[in-house]
C-alpha positions in Angstrom: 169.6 119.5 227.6 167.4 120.2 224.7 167.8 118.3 220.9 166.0 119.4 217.8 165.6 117.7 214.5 164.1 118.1 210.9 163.3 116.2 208.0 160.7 115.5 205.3 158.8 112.6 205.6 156.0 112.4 203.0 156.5 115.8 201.4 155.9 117.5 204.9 158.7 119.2 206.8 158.9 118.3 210.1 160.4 119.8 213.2 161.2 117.5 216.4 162.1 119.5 219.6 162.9 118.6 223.5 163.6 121.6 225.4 165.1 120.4 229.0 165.7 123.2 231.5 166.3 123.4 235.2 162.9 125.0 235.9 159.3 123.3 234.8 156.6 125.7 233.3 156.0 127.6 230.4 153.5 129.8 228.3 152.7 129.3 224.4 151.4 132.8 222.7 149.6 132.9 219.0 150.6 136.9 217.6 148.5 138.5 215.1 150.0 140.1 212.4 150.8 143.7 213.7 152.2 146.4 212.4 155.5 147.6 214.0 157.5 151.1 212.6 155.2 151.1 209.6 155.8 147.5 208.4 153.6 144.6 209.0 154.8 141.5 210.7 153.5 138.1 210.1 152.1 136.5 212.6 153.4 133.1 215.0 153.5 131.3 217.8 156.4 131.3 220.7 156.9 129.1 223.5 158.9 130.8 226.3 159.7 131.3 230.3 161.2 134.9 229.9 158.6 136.9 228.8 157.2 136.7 225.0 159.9 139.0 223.8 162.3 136.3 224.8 161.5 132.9 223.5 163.0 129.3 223.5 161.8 128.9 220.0 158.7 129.6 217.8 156.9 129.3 214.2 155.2 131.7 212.0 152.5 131.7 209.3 155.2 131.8 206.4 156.4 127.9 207.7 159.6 129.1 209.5 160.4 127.9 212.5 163.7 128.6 214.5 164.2 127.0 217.9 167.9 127.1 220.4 169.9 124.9 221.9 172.2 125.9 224.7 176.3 125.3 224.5 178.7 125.6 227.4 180.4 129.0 226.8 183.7 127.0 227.1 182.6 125.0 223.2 180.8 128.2 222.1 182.7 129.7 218.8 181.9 133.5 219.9 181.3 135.4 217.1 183.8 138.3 216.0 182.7 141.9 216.7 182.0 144.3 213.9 180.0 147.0 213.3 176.5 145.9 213.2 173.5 148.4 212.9 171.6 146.3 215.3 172.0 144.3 218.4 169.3 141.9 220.2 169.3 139.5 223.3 170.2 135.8 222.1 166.5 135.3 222.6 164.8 138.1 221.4 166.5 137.6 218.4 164.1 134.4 217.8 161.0 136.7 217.4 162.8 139.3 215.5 163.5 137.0 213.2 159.6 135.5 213.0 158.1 138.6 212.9 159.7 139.4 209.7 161.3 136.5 207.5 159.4 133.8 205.4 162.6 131.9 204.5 165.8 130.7 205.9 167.5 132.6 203.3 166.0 136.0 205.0 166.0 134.8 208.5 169.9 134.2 207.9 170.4 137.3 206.0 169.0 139.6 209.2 171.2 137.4 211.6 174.5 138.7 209.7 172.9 142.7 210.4 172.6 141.7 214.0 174.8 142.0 217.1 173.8 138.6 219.2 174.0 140.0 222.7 174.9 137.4 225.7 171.3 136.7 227.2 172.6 137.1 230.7 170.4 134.8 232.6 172.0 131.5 233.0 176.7 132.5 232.4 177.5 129.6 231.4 175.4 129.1 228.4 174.9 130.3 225.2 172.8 129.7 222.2 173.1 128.3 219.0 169.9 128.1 216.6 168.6 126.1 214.1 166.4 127.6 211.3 164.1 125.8 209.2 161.3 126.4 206.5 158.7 124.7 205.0 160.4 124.4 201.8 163.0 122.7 203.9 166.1 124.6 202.9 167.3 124.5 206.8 170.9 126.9 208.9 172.4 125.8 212.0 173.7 128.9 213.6 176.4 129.0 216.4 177.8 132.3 216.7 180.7 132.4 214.1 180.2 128.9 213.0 177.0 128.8 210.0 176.4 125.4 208.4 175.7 125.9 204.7 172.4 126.2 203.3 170.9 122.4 202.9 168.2 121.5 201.1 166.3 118.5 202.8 165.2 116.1 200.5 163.7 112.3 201.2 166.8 111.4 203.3 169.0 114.1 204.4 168.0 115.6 207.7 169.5 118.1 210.5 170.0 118.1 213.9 171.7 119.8 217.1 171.8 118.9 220.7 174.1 120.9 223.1 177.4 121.6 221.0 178.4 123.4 217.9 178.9 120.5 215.1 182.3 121.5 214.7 182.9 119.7 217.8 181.0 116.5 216.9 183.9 114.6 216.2 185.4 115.4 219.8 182.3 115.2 222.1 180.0 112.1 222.9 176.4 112.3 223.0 174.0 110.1 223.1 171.1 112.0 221.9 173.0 113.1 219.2 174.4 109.6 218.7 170.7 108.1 218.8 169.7 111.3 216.5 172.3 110.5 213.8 171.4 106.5 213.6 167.5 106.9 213.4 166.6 109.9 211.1 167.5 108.7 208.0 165.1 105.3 208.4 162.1 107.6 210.0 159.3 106.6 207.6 156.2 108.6 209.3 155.1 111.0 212.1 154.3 108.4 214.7 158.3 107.4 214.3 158.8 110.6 214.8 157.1 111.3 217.5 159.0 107.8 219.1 162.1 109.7 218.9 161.3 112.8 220.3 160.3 110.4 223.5 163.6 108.0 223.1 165.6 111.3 223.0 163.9 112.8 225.7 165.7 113.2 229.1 164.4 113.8 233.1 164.7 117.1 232.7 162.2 117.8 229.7 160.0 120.2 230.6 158.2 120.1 226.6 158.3 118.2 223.2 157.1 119.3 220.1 156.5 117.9 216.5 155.8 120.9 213.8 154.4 120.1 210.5 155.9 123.5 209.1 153.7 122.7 205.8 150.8 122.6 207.7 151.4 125.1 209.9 150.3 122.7 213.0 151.8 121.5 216.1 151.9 119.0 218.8 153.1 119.6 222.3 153.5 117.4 225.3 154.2 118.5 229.0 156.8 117.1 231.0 157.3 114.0 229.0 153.3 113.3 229.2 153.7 111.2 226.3 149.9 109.8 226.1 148.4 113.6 226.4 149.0 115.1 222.9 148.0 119.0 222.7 147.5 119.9 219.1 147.2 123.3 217.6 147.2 125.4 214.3 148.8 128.5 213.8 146.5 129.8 211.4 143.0 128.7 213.9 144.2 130.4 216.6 145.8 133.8 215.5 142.2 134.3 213.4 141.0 134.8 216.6 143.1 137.6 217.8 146.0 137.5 220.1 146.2 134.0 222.3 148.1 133.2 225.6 148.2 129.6 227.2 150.4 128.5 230.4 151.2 125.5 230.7 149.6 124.9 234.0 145.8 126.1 232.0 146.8 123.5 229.4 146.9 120.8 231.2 143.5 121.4 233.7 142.2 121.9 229.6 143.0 118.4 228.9 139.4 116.3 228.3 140.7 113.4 230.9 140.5 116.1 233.5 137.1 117.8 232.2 134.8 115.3 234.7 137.2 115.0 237.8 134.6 117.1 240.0 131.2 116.0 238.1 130.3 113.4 240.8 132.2 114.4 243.8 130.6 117.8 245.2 132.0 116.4 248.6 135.3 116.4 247.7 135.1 120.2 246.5 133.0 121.2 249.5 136.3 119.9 251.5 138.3 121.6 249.7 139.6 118.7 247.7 140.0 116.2 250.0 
């Protein structure tokens, strides 16, 4: 299933992401800043299936990006029930958090004031998070189970794949394995962007590679290695509110911009 990664690599923090799923397809939305009860929120991008109140992940224009991973409910370290003034669907709780904190340290500090409420549409999975920002003080949030606040530095990195870290002495994985040996040695983004692939599985439905500094992001479609999509948050939010399926992305693609110039015949027959 999915795998996400961070480091620095030459002052900029990075973000690596795989999202594998049983179903292909997906839409990517730019937000405006809005204001919602009063309060303005800043503005991002989300990449989802559900609906774009429910995203898989996202980033915003303060450099924060948080992005799930799904555990089996069996490993999932549930967290204990108290009396919290709000609750939000596992998912819905990724844009919450966008909309309104620049930092880890904030995006953490709403989490604890939330009730995570069990998504509902796949039982036997829930979600554990990691948060990063473009300072690169970076959470890995499962439930009850918070990793302390790290700092990432020229070395140290972070990464999840499909179980709580707790377990990571119990439970072999091979992403996680291949995660674990290679970040530390990554020297620049094209490295980076080889491990995303390597770590990649059949059922990747997109990879990413944020530069959180930068604001910017790559994204490929169904393991479409050679067809890079690049965006910036900033660009495309300036021009109002922005909605892209994955299907429109890739007839967008320049290779397939002349596949009809000089075949009128073949449109005439209905693509013959």
């Amino acid at each position: 299933m999915c795998s996400i990664f961070t480091r620095i690599l030459k002052g900029q923090v990075i973000v690596g992401r795989n999202f594998d799923w049983i179903q292909l397809g997906g839409n990517l939305h730019f937000i405006p800043p809005n204001r919602v009860y009063g309060l303005t929120t800043y503005g991002l991008c989300l990449i989802e299936q559900l609906g774009c109140d429910r995203p898989f992940e996202g980033m915003n224009s303060q450099g924060l990006f948080i992005g799930m991973a799904g555990i089996h409910t069996d490993d999932f370290p549930s967290r204990q029930q108290g009396d919290y003034p709000l609750r939000l669907d596992e998912f819905g709780a990724i844009r919450f958090v966008l909309e309104r904190a620049s930092t880890t340290q904030e995006a953490m500090a709403i989490l604890e004031q939330v009730d995570i409420v069990d998504h509902g549409v796949e039982p036997h999975i829930r979600l554990q998070y990691l948060i990063v920002d473009q300072q690169g003080e970076v959470c890995i949030i499962a439930g009850q189970e918070k990793t302390p606040l790290m700092k990432l530095d020229t070395t140290p990195f972070a990464a999840i794949t499909n179980f709580p870290l707790s377990l990571s002495g119990t439970i072999l994985c091979d992403r996680f394995v291949r995660l674990q040996h290679d970040l530390p040695t990554l020297t620049d983004v094209n490295e980076a962007i080889a491990l995303i692939e390597a770590v990649s599985q059949q059922s990747t439905v997109y990879s990413c590679l944020y530069l959180l500094t930068q604001k910017t992001f790559s994204l490929w479609i169904e393991r479409a290695f050679k067809t890079r999509l690049k965006f910036s948050l900033n660009q495309e939010i300036a021009q109002g509110h922005q909605f892209y399926n994955f299907g429109q992305l890739k007839l967008m693609l320049p290779e397939h911009q002349d596949r009809f110039k000089a075949t009128p015949y073949e449109v005439q027959q209905g693509f013959s």
